[in-house]
C-alpha positions as CSV (number, residue, x, y, z in Angstrom):
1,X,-9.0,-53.3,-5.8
2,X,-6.3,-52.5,-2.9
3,X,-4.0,-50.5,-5.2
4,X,-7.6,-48.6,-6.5
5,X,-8.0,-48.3,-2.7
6,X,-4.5,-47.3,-2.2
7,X,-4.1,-44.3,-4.8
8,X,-7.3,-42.7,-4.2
9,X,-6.2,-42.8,-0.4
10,X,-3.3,-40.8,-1.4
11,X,-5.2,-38.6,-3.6
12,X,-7.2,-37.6,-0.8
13,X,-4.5,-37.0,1.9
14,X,-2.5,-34.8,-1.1
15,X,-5.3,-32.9,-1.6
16,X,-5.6,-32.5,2.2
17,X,-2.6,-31.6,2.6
18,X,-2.5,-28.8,-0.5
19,X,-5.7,-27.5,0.7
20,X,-4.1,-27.3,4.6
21,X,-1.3,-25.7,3.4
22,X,-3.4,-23.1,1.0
23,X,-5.7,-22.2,4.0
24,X,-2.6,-21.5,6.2
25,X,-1.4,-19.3,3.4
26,X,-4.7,-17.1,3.4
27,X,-5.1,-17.3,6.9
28,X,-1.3,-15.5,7.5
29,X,-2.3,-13.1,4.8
30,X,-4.0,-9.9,6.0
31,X,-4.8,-6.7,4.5
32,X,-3.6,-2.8,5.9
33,X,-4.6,0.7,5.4
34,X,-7.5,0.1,2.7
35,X,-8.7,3.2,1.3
36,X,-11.6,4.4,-1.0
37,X,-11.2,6.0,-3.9
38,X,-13.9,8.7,-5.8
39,X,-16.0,7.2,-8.4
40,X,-14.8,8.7,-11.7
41,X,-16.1,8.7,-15.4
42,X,-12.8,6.9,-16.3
43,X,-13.6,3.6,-14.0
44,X,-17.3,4.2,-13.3
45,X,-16.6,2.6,-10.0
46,X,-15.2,3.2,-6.5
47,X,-12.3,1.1,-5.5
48,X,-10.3,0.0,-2.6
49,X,-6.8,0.2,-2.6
50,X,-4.9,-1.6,0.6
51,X,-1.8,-3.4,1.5
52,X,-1.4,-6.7,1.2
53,X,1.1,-8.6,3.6
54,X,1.6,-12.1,2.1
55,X,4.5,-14.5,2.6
56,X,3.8,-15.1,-1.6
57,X,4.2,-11.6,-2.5
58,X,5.4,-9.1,0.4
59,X,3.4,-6.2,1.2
60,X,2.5,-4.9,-1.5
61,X,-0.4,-2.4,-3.1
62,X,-3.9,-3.8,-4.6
63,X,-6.8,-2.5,-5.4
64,X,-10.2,-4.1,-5.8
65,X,-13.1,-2.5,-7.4
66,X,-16.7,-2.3,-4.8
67,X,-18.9,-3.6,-7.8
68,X,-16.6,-6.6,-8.5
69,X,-14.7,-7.5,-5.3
70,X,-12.7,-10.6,-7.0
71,X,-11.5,-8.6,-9.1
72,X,-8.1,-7.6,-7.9
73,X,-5.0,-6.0,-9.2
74,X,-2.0,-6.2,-7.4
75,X,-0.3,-2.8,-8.6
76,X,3.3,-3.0,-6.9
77,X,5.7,-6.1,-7.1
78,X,9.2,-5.0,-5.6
79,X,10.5,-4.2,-2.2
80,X,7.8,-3.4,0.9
81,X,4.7,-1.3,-0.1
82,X,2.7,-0.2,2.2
83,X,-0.1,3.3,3.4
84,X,-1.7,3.9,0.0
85,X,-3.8,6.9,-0.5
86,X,-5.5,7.5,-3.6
87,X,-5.4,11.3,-5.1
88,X,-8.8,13.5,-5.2
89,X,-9.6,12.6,-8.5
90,X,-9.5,8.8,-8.1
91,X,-6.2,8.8,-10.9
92,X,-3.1,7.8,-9.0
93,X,-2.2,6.2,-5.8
94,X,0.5,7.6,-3.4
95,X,2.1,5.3,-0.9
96,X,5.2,4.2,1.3
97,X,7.4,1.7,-0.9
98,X,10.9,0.7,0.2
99,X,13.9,1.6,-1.5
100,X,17.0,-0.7,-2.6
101,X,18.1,-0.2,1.0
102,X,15.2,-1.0,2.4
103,X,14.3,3.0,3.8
104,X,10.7,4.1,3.0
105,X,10.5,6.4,0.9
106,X,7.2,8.1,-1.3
107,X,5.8,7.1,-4.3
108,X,3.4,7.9,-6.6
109,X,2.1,5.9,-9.1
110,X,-0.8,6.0,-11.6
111,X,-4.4,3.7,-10.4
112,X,-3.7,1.1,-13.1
113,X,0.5,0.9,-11.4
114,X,2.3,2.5,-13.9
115,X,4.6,5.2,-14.5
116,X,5.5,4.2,-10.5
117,X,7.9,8.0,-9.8
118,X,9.9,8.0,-6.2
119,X,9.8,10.9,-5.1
120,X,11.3,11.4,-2.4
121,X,15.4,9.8,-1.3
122,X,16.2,11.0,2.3
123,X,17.6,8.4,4.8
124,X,14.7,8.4,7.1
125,X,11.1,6.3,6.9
126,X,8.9,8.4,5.5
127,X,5.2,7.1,6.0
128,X,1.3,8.0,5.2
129,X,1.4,10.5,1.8
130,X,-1.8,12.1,1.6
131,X,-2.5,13.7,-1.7
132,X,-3.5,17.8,-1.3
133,X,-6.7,18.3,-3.2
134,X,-5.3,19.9,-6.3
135,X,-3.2,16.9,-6.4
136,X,-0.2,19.0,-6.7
137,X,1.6,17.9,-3.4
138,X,1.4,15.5,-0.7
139,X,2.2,15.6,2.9
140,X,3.6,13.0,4.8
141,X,5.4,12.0,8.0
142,X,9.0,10.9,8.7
143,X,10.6,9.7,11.1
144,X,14.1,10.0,12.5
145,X,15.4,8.2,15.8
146,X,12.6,9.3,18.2
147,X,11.3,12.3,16.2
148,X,7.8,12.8,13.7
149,X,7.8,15.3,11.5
150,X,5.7,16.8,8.8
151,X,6.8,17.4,5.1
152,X,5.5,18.5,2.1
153,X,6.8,17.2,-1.6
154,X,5.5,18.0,-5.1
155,X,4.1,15.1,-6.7
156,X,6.4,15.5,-9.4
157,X,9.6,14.9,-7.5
158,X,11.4,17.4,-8.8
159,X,12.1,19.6,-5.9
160,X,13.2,18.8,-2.2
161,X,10.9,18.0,0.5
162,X,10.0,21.0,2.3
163,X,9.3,20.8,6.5
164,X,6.5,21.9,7.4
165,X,6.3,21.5,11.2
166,X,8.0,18.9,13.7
167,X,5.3,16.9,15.1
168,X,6.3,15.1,18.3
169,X,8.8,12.8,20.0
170,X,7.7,9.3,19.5
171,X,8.2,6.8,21.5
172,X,8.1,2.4,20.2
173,X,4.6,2.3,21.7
174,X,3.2,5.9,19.7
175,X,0.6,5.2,16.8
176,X,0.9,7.3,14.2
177,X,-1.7,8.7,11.6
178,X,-2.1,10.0,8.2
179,X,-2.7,14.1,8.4
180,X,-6.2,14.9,6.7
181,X,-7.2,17.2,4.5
182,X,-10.4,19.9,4.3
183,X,-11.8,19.9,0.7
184,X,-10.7,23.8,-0.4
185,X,-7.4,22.4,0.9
């Protein structure tokens, strides 16, 4: 009867102790810069896509479709992912994914992950793509030393980034923000 006593006694503190260390797992986890996407004939369904810090997989890009919220794909696996925003007709994501030296860089991807195309290689952080209606371009922000500014790319990577405007001196305390677009572009 003790030993009876005695394994289910550790049964219960393991199972304590797995569910402690699960909960501090989740609890660490936290989700950045969700985004909706357009409900389309091809998914019949709006989705979320947002960044995922985890100490089990980075930050990396998910998405998560409104009508089923458990079911989640996580859509990027290497390097730090991060500002997703999907393109006007709900079929690929841009975002912010690091490089193999660790520099942001833009990236454009297709909603299901594949076919993931950098598209930009400069040496500065670039941050917050935001498709242009026509999908044909994005705009973004990057940074260098204390300075924002504005570029435009073709989402096919094929040409240089072109400036369009520098933004502002920044300072470690400024909060930056994705540019918007009006529908007709």
């Amino acid at each position: 009867m003790k030993i009876k006593k005695y394994i289910l006694t550790t049964i219960v503190v393991l199972m304590s102790s797995l569910s402690l260390s699960i909960a501090e797992d989740i609890e660490e986890e936290r989700c950045e810069y969700p985004v909706w996407s357009v409900k389309n004939a091809d998914v019949g369904a709006e989705r979320i896509a947002y960044a995922l810090v985890s100490k089990i997989y980075g930050t990396q890009i998910w998405t998560v479709r409104v009508d089923e919220p458990k079911h989640k794909i996580m859509l990027t696996s290497k390097y730090w992912n991060r500002h997703p925003y999907w393109s006007w007709d709900g079929k690929r994501i841009a975002y912010a994914g690091g490089d193999e030296k660790g520099i942001q860089q833009i990236w454009v991807m297709n909603d299901d992950g594949t076919n993931a195309l950098q598209i930009t290689k400069s040496q500065e952080d670039k941050l917050y793509p935001v498709f242009a209606p026509k999908g044909e371009k994005i705009v973004f922000i990057a940074v260098k030393k204390e300075e924002a500014f504005l570029y435009e790319v073709e989402t096919s990577g094929k040409k240089q980034p072109q400036l369009i405007n520098k933004c502002w001196n920044i300072g470690k305390n400024t909060i930056l923000s994705p540019v918007t677009f009006s529908n007709d572009g």
